[in-house]
C-alpha positions as CSV (number, residue, x, y, z in Angstrom):
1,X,-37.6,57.4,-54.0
2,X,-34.3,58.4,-55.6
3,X,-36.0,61.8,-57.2
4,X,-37.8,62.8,-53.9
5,X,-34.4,62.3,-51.6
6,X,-33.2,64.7,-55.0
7,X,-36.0,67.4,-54.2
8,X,-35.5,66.8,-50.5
9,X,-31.8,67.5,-50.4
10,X,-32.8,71.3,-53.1
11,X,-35.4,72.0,-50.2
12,X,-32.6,71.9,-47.5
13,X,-30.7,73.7,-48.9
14,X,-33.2,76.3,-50.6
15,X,-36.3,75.9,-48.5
16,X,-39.5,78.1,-49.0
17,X,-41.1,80.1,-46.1
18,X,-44.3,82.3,-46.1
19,X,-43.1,83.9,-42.9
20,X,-43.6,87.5,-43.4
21,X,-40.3,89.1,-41.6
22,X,-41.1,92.0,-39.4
23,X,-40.2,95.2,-39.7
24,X,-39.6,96.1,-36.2
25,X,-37.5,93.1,-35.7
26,X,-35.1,94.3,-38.2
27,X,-33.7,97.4,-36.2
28,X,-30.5,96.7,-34.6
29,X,-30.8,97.6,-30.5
30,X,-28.3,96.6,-28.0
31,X,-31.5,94.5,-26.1
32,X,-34.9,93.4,-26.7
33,X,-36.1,92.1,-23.3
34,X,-39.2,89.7,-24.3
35,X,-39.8,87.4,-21.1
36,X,-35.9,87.9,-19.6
37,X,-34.5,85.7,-17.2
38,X,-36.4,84.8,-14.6
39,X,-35.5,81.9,-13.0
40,X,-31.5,83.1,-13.2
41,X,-32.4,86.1,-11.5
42,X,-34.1,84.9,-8.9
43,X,-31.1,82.4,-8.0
44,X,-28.1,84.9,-8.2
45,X,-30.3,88.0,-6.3
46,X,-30.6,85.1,-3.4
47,X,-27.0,84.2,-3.8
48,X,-27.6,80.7,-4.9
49,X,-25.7,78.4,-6.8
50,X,-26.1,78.6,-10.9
51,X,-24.6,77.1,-14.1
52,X,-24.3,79.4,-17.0
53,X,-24.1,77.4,-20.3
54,X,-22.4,79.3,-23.2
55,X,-23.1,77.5,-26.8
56,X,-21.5,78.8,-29.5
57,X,-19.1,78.9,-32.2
58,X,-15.1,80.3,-32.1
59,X,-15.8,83.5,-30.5
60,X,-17.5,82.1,-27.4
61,X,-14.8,79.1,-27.1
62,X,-12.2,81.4,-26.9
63,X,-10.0,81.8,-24.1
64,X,-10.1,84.7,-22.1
65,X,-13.1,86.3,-24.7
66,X,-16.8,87.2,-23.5
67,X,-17.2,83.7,-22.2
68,X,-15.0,84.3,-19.5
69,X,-15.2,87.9,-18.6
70,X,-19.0,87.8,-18.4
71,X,-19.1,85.0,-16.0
72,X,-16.4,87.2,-13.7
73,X,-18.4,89.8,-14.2
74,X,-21.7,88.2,-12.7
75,X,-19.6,86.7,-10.4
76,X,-18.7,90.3,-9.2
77,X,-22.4,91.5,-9.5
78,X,-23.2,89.0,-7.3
79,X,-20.9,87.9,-5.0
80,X,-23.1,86.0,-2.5
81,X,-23.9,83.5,-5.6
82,X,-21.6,80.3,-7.1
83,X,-21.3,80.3,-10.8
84,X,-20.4,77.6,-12.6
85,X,-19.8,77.2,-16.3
86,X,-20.4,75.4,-19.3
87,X,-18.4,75.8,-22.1
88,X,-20.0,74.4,-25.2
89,X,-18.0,76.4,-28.0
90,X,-16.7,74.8,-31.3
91,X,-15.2,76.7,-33.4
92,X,-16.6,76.5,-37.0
93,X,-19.8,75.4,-36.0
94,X,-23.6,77.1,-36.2
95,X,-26.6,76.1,-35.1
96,X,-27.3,73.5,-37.1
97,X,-24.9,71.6,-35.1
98,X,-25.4,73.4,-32.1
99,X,-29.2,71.9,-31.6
100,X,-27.6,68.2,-31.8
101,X,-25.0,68.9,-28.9
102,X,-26.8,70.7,-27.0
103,X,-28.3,67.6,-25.2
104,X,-24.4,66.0,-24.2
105,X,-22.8,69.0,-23.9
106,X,-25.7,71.5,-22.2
107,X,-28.7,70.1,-21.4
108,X,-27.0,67.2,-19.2
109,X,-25.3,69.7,-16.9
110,X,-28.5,71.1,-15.8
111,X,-27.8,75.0,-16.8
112,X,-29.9,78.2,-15.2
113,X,-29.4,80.1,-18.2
114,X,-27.9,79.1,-21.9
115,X,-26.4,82.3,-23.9
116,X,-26.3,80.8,-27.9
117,X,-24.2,82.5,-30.0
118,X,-24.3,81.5,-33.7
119,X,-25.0,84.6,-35.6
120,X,-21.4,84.5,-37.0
121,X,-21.2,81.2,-37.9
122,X,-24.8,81.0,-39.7
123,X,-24.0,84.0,-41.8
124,X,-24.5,82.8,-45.0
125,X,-27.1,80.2,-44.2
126,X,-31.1,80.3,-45.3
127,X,-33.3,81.3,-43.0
128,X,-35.0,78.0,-42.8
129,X,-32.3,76.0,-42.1
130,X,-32.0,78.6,-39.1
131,X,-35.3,78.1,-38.0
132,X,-35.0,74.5,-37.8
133,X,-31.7,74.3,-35.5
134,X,-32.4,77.7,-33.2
135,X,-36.1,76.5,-32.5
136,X,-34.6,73.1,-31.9
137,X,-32.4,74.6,-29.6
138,X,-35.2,76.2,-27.3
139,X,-37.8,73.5,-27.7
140,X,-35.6,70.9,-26.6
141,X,-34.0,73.1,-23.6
142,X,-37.7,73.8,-22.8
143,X,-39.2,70.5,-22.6
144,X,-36.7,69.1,-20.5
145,X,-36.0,71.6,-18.3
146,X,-38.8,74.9,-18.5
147,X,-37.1,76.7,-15.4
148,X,-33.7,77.4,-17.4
149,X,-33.5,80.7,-19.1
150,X,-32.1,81.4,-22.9
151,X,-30.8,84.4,-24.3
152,X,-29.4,84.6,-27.9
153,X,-26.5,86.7,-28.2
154,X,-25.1,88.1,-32.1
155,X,-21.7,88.6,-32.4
156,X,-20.3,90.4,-35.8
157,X,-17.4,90.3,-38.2
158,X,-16.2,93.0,-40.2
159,X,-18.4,91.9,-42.9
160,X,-21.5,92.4,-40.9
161,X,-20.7,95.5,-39.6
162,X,-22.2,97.7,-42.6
163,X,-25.7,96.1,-41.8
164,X,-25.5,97.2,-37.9
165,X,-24.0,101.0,-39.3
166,X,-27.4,101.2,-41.3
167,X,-29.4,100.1,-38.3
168,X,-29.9,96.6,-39.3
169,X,-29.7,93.7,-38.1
170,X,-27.9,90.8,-40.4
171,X,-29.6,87.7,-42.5
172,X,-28.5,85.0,-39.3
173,X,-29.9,87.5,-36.6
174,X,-32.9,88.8,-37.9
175,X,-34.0,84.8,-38.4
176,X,-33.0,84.2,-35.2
177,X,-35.1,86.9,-33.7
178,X,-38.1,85.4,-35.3
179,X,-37.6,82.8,-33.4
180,X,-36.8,84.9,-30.1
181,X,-40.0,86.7,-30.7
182,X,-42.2,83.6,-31.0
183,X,-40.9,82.1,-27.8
184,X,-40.4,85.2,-25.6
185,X,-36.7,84.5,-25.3
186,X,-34.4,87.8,-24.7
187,X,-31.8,89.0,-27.5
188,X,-28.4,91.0,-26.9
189,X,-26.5,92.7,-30.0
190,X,-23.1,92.1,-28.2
191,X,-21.7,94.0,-31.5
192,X,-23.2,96.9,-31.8
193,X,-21.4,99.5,-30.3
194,X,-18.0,97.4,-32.1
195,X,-20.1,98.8,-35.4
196,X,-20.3,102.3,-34.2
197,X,-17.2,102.8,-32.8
198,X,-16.1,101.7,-36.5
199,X,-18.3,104.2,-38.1
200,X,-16.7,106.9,-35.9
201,X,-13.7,106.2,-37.1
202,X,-12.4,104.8,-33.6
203,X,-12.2,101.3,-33.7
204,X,-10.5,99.4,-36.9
205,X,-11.8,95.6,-37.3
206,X,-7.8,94.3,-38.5
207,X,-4.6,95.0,-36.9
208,X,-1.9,94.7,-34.3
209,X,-2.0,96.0,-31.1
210,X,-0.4,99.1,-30.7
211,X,-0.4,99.7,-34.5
212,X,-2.9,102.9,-34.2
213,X,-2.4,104.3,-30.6
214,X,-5.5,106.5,-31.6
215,X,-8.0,103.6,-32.4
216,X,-9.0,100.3,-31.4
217,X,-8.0,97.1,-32.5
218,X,-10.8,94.9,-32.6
219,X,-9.2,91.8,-34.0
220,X,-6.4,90.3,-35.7
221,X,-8.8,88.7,-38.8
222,X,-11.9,90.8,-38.6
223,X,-13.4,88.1,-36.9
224,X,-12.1,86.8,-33.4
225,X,-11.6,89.2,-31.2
226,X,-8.8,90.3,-29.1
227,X,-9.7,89.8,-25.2
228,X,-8.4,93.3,-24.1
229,X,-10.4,95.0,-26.8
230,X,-13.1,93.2,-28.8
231,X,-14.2,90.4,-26.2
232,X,-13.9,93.2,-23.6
233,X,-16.8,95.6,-25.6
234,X,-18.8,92.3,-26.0
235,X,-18.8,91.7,-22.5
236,X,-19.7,95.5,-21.7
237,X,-22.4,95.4,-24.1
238,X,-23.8,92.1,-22.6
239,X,-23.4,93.7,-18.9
240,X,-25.5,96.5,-19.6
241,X,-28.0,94.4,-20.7
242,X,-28.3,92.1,-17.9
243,X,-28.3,95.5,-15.8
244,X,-31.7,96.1,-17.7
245,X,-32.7,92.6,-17.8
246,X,-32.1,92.2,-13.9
247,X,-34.5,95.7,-12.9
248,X,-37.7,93.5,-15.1
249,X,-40.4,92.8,-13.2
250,X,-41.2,89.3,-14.0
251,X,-43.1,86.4,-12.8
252,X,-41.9,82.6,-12.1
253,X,-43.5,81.1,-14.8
254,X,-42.3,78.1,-16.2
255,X,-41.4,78.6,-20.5
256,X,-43.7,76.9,-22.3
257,X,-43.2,75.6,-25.9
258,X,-46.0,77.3,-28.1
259,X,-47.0,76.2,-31.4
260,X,-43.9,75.2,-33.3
261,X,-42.7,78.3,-35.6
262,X,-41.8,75.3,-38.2
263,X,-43.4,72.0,-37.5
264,X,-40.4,70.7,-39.2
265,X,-38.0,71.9,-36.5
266,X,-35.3,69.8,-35.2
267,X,-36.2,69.1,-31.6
268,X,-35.5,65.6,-32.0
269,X,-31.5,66.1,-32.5
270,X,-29.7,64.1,-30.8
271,X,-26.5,62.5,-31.1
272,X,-25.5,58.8,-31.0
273,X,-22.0,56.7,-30.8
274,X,-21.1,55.0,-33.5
275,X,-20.9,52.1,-31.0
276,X,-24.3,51.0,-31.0
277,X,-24.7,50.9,-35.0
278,X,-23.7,47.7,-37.2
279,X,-20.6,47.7,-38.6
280,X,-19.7,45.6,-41.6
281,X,-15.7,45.3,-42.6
282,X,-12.7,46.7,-40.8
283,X,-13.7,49.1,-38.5
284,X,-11.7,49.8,-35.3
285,X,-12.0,52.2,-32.3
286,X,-9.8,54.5,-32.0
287,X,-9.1,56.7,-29.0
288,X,-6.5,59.9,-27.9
289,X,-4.7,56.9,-26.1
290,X,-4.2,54.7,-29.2
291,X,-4.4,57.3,-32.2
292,X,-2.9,60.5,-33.0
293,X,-5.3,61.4,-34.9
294,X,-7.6,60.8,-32.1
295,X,-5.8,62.7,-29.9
296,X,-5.7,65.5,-32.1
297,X,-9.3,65.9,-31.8
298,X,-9.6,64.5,-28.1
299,X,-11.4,67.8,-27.1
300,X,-14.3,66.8,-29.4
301,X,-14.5,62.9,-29.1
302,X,-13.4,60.3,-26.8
303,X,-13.5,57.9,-28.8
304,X,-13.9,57.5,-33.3
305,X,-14.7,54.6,-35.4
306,X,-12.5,54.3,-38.4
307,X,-11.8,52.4,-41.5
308,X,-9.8,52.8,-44.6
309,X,-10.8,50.0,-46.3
310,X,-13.1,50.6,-49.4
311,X,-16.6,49.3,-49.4
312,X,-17.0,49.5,-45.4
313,X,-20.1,50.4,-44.2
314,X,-21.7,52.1,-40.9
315,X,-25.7,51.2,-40.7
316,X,-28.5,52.6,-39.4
317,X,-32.2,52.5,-39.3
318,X,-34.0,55.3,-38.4
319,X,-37.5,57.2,-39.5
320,X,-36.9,61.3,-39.0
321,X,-36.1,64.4,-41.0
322,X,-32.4,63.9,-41.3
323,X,-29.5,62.1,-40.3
324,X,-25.9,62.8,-40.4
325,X,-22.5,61.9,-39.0
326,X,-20.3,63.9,-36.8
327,X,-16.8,63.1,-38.2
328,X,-13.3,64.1,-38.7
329,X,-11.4,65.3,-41.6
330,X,-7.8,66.0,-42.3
331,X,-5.1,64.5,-44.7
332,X,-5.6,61.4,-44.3
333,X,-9.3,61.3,-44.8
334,X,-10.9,60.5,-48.0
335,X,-15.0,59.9,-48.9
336,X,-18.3,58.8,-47.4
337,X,-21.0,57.3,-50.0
338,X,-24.0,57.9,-48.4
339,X,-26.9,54.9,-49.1
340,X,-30.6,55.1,-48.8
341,X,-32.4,52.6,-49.0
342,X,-32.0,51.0,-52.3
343,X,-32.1,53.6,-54.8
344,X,-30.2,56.4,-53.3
345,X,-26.5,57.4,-53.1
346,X,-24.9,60.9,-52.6
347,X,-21.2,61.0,-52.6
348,X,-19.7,63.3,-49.8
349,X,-16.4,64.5,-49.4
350,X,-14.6,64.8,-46.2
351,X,-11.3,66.1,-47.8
352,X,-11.0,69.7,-48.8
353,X,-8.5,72.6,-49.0
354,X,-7.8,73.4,-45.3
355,X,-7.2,69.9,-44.4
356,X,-3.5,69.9,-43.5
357,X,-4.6,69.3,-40.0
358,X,-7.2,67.5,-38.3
359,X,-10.3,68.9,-37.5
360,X,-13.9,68.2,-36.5
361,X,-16.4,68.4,-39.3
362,X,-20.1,67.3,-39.8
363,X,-22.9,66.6,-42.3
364,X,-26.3,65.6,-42.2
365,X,-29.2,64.8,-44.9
366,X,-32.7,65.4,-45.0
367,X,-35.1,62.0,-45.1
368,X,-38.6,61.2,-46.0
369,X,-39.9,61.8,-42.5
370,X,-43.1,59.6,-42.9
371,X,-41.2,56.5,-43.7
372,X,-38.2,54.4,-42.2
373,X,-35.1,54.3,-43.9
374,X,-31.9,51.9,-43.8
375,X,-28.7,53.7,-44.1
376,X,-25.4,52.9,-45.1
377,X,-22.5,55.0,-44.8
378,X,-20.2,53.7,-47.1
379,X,-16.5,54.1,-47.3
380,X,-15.5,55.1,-50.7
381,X,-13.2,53.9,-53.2
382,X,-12.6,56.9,-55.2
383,X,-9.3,57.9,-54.5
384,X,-9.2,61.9,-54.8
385,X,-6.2,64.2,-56.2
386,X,-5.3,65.6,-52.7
387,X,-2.9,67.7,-54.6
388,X,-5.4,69.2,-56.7
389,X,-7.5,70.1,-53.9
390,X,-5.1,72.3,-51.5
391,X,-3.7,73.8,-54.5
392,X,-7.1,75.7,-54.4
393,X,-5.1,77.6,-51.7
394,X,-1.9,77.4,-52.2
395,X,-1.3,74.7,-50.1
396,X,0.9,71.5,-50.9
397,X,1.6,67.9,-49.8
398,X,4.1,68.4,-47.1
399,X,4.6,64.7,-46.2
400,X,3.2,62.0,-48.7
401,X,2.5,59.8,-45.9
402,X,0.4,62.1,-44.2
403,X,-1.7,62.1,-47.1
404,X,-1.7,58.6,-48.1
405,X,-4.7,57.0,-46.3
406,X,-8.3,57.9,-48.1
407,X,-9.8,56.9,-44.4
408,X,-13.6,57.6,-42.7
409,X,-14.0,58.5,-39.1
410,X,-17.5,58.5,-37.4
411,X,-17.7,60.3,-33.9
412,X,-21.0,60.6,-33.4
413,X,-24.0,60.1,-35.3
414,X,-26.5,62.7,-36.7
415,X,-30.3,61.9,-36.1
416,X,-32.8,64.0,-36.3
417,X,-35.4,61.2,-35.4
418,X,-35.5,57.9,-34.1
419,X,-33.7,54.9,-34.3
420,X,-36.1,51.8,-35.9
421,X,-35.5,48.0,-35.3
């Protein structure tokens, strides 16, 4: 058991596909249509009521970005409908968390039409484990509710611009649009005319405002826009494509969820409190109310579990493809050991270099799918030099007592699966 978890783990993180990527997919174009948007369509040309769900990472959480000036902009279009939005944006996150909160933070608020924006944020990232989350995304929207519409939207940073100059789509994208292309689901390249307004020489990816009067500014970290001048060419880029998308002729036809792309796909995400699982030592609930730590991250959870005392243990018993805990780290945060079953421990940090604050954080390991498994996760006693670890950049201990505790926090947890008795 304890080798195969070992090969499992390699395989996540390295997994082998056959998929022959295609050619055509590869060419960077502001829209590739596929089966559009229906259903939305036909709400907002009869001035209905609609929810527009936006799930993403940074760049679609922000404030006065694409997010918001798109939904004004529809709004405008069509003034005879009532929009409503969903914000789902975390910063940080890709799709690989984005198919688990889907369900809580999406699906349950009954959206017409879900943009996903992760291309930024799974940069980086194998195409497999991109598979798994975006098709999670889709089959899951799908089988709940086949009358809302999806559209995949790729951002850039000034990193991925090069690929776009050339033409190209990037490594996050062009796996996404394999995915897009199986299921008929429409694709926008928000950033592409960012990228050629670069290569002219017209738009600069780092600055101030005001810096060059003769050039844009698209950002002030090559990466989250500025709304007056990045967010604003997203939001063009995405209006002229729901111009095209809007003259389609389409029929009504509920989306259907074809043959899997990967049969091991995550469609079975889901998260679940920490409430319900068995707790052994001195765990307490801690909310924004009670806990300033909970309250720092009161946007995320309503509620954590937490303990700092060593040996502690969350359980669960589940049979699936992963599982995972939806967490919190920050300076006073230390490690989880991770138990399967009897012969399997992996030791996993939640400490690192950028945690003088708190923030939101995640991890989730592959299982033996054909087989249930009983999980601990198990607060360790391995105290970490703290020191050591922001000196990677440049950081230091402000305040020792900040730092002092070596705690673990569970929000939610991660299952890709189902729980067992």
């Amino acid at each position: 058991m304890k080798s195969f978890l070992k090969l499992v783990i390699i395989l996540f993180c390295f997994p082998v596909y056959s998929f022959a990527q295609s050619t055509s997919l590869e060419k960077a174009t502001l829209l590739r249509a596929r089966a559009g948007l229906p259903f939305f369509f036909e709400k907002v040309k009869a001035g209905k009521s609609v929810t527009v769900g936006y799930l993403g990472g940074s760049i679609t959480e922000a404030g006065k970005g694409w997010r918001e000036q798109s939904l004004t902009w529809m709004q405008q279009k069509y003034p005879r409908a009532q929009f409503r939005e969903i914000n789902a944006g975390i910063g940080g996150t890709g799709s690989d968390l984005g198919v688990f909160r889907v369900q809580t933070q999406v699906l349950d608020r009954k959206p017409d039409l879900i943009f996903v924006e992760f291309a930024v944020n799974d940069n980086g990232k194998t195409p497999g484990q991109i598979y798994k989350a975006m098709e999670g995304i889709v089959r899951k929207t799908w089988r709940q509710r086949p009358q809302t519409d999806i559209c995949f939207v790729y951002t850039l940073t000034a990193d991925l611009a090069p690929t776009y100059q050339q033409g190209k789509l990037p490594a996050s994208a062009l796996a996404m649009e394999q995915i897009a292309e199986h299921y008929g689901v429409p694709s926008v390249c928000l950033g592409l005319e960012v990228a050629e307004l670069a290569k002219q020489g017209k738009l600069i990816f780092k600055g101030k405002p005001g810096d060059t009067p003769d050039q844009i500014v698209f950002s002030a970290d090559n990466v989250h826009p500025y709304p007056e001048t990045g967010h604003r060419l997203y939001t063009e880029a995405l209006a002229q494509a729901l111009e095209q998308l809007a003259g389609l002729k389409t029929t009504l036809q509920k989306h259907e969820r074809v043959e899997p792309y990967v049969k091991d796909n995550w469609e079975a995400a889901r998260m679940i409190s920490p409430d319900s699982l068995k707790k052994v030592g001195n765990w307490v609930t801690i909310t924004p109310e009670t806990d300033p730590v909970a309250s720092a991250l009161k946007h995320r959870f309503s509620s954590l579990v937490k303990s700092n005392t060593p040996g502690d243990y969350l359980e669960v018993k589940m049979k699936g493809l992963a599982c995972g805990v939806y967490d919190a780290m920050g300076p006073g945060t230390g490690q989880y050991v991770m138990e399967v079953d009897p012969n399997f421990r992996q030791t996993i940090s939640r400490f690192d270099a950028y945690c003088t604050d708190y923030r939101s954080n995640f991890f989730v390991v592959p299982t033996q799918p054909d087989q249930a498994h009983t999980i601990r996760f198990r607060v360790s006693d391995e105290k970490l030099d703290k020191a050591a670890i922001l000196k990677t950049r440049n950081q230091t201990i402000d305040n020792p007592q900040r730092f002092r505790e070596n705690a673990c926090y569970a929000g939610m947890l991660l299952l890709v699966g189902e729980l067992v008795p």
